[in-house]
C-alpha positions, 0 to 999 in steps of 0.5 A, spaced: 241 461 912 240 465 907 242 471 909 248 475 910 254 470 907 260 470 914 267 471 913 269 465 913 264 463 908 267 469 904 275 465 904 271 458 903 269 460 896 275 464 895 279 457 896 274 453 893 274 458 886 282 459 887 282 451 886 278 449 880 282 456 877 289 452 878 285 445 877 288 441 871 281 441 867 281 443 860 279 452 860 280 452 868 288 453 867 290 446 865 293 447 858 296 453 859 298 450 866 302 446 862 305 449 857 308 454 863 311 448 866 314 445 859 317 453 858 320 452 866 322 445 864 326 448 857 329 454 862 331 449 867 335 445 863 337 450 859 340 453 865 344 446 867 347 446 861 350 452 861 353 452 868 353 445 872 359 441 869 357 435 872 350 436 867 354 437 861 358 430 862 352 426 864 349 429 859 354 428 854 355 420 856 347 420 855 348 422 847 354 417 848 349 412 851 343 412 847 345 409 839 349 404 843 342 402 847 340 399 841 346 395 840 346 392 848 339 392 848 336 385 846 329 387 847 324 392 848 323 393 855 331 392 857 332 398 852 327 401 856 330 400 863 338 403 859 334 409 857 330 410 863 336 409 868 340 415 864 334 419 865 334 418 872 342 420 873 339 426 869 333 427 874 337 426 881 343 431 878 337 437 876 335 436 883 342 435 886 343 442 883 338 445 886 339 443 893 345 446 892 344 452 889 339 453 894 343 452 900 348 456 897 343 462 897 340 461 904 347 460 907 353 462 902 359 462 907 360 455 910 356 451 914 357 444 917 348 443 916 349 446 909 355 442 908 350 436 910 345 438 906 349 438 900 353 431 901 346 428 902 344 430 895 350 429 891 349 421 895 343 420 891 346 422 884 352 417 887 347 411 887 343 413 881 349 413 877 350 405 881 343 403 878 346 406 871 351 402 872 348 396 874 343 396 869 348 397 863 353 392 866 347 386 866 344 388 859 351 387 856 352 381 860 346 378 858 346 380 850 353 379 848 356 373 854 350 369 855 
């Protein structure tokens, strides 16, 4: 037992150090970690911003939307429901984008699973924007008609 250590217990301890150095405690990666992430995040929404029209717009409808919530929003949590459903359409859009330049990269000439692919992902961004809808149609009906 306590002689030589097997193969297998060499990769075992390699995984087992590999998880506690990407493990989110402090000193062990966390904090680093999630600066990276928040640099990948300003990266990216930099990137959508000056390349994809349809972010620019929702983004711009957002900058619109976002002092008018406080006049719509009859309390806290209705505020938070037009901000978070703005947020939303802003997140599935960011994805809709890399679902697209993804397959664009795996398959950049025409390809009906492709063209499937894409349609699915700019389906998501229809019905968020449905929710965005329905959300800011209802808190105005409930501030300014009842």
């Amino acid at each position: 037992m306590g002689g030589k250590a097997t193969g297998n217990q060499h990769r075992d301890d390699a995984s087992h150090g590999l998880l506690r150095a990407q493990s989110a405690m402090p000193g062990f990666g966390g904090l680093s970690r999630i600066k990276a992430a928040f640099w990948n995040t300003v990266g990216g929404i930099k990137e959508g911003l000056s390349t994809e029209a349809a972010i620019k717009q929702e983004v711009a409808i957002a900058c619109i939307a976002f002092p008018l919530s406080f006049f719509i929003a009859s309390d806290l949590w209705t505020w938070v429901a037009l901000i978070a459903s703005l947020l939303l359409v802003l997140s599935i859009e960011f994805l809709n984008t890399a679902i697209e330049r993804l397959c664009n990269h795996i398959q950049p000439e025409k390809h009906d699973a492709i063209r499937i692919t894409k349609d699915l992902a700019s389906a998501g961004v229809f019905f968020a924007l449905a929710l965005v809808a329905l959300v800011w149609i209802a808190a105005a009906v409930a501030r300014f008609a009842l």
